[in-house]
N, C-alpha and C positions, 0 to 999 in steps of 0.2 A: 672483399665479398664478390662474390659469381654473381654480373647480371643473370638473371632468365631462371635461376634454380626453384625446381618448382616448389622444393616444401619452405622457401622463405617467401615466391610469389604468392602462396596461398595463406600463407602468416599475414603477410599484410594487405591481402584482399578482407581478408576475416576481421582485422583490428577496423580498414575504413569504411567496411559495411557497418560495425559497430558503434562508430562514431556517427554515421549518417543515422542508423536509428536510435541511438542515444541522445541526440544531440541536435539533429538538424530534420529530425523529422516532423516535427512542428514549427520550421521556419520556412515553407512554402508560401502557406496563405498569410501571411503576418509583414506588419510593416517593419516591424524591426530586425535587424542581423541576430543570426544564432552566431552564437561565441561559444566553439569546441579547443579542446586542446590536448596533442599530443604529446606522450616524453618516449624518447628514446635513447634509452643506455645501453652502452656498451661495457661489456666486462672484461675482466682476464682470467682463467682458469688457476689459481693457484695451487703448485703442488704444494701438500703439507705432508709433514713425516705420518708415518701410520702408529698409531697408538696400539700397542698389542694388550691383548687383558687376557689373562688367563681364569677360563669357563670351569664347571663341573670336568672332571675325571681328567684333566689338564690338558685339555683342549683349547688352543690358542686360539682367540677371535681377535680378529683385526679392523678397528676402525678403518676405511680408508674413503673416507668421504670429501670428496674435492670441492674445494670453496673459489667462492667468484669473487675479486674486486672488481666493481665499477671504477672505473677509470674517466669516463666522456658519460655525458647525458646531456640533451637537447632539449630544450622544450619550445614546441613549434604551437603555435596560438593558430588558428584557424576559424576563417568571420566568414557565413554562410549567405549571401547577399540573398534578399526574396525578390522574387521577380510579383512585380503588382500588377498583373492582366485586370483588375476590375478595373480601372479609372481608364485603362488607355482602351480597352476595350468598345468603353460606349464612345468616346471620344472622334476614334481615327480607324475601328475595324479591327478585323484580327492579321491585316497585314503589316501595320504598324506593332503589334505585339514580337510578330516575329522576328521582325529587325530589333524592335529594341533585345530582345533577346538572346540574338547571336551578337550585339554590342557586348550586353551586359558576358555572355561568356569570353566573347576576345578576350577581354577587358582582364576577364579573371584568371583567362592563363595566360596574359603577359605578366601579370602583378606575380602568379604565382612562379614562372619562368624567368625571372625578376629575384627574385626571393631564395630561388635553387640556386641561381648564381650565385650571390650574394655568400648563399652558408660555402658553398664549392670555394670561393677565395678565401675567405677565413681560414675555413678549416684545410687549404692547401698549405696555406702560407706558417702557420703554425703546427710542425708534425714533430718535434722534439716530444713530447709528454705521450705519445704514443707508443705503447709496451711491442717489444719486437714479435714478430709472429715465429713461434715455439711448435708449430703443428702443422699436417697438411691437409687438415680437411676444407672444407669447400668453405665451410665459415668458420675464422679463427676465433673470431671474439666474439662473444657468447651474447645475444641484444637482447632484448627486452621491448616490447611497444605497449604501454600503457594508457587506456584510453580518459579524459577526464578526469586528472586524480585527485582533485576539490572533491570528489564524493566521498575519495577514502583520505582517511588520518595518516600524513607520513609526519615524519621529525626531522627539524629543521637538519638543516648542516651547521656543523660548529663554529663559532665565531671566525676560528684561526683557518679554517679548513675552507682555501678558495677554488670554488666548482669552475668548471668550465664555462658554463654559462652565465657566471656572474664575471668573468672572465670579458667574455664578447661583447656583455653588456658595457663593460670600463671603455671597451676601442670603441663601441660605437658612441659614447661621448663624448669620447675626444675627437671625433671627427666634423 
């Protein structure tokens, strides 16, 4: 994938404003963490033969509709910390707020810069199961960013059928 390309920077501007108003819009003033969660899949383009039907006056129509396998999907958990300004407030002043503040943010893009590493080594070290790039466009495999999908109904994966992420989940307990 092309860092910087604007019609996939603006795919995922749109998915995490989505999640922040979905999800973490009401974890300002509250004591307790919002729990959002992202999945991101990737596909492959499948070519399939084209089916031909013959129409009225014998005019040949051609299915040629191209199908995606998912191949990789991710699913990334994301916990919204609330910042509590009322207790420290009458406390220590609003100078004390501020510093806790920029702690509490350090804090969450080391965890979260922490975290990018973490998938970056994984997913360097394991690139075998990754379908060869067949195309030149800017992005070869087709993604998907789905926000919260506990709202909607998907179906399970099949017993025999091991995801990638159940996958990551086995190494991270053996470690």
């Amino acid at each position: 994938m092309v860092a910087g390309a604007p019609d996939i920077d603006s795919v995922l501007d749109q998915k995490i404003d989505q999640l922040i108003k979905q999800d973490f819009a009401s974890a300002t003033h509250s004591s307790e963490p919002a729990v959002g969660q992202i999945v991101l899949s990737f596909s492959q383009k499948v070519a399939t033969k084209s089916k031909k039907r013959s129409g009225w006056f014998g005019h040949v129509k051609e299915d040629a509709s191209p199908t995606t396998t998912c191949w990789e999907s991710w699913i990334i958990n994301v916990n919204c910390l609330p910042l509590s300004y009322r207790g420290q407030q009458h406390l220590s002043g609003p100078a004390s707020t501020v510093n806790s503040a920029e702690k509490l943010l350090r804090l969450s893009a080391l965890s979260f810069e922490t975290t990018v590493n973490e998938i970056l080594a994984l997913a360097n070290t394991h690139k075998d199961h990754i379908p060869p790039i067949m195309t030149l466009d800017v992005c070869p495999f087709p993604f998907d960013i789905t926000i919260d999908p506990q709202s909607t109904t998907t179906l399970p994966p099949a017993a025999d059928d091991e995801t990638w992420t159940q996958y990551i989940k086995k190494l991270m307990e053996q470690i």
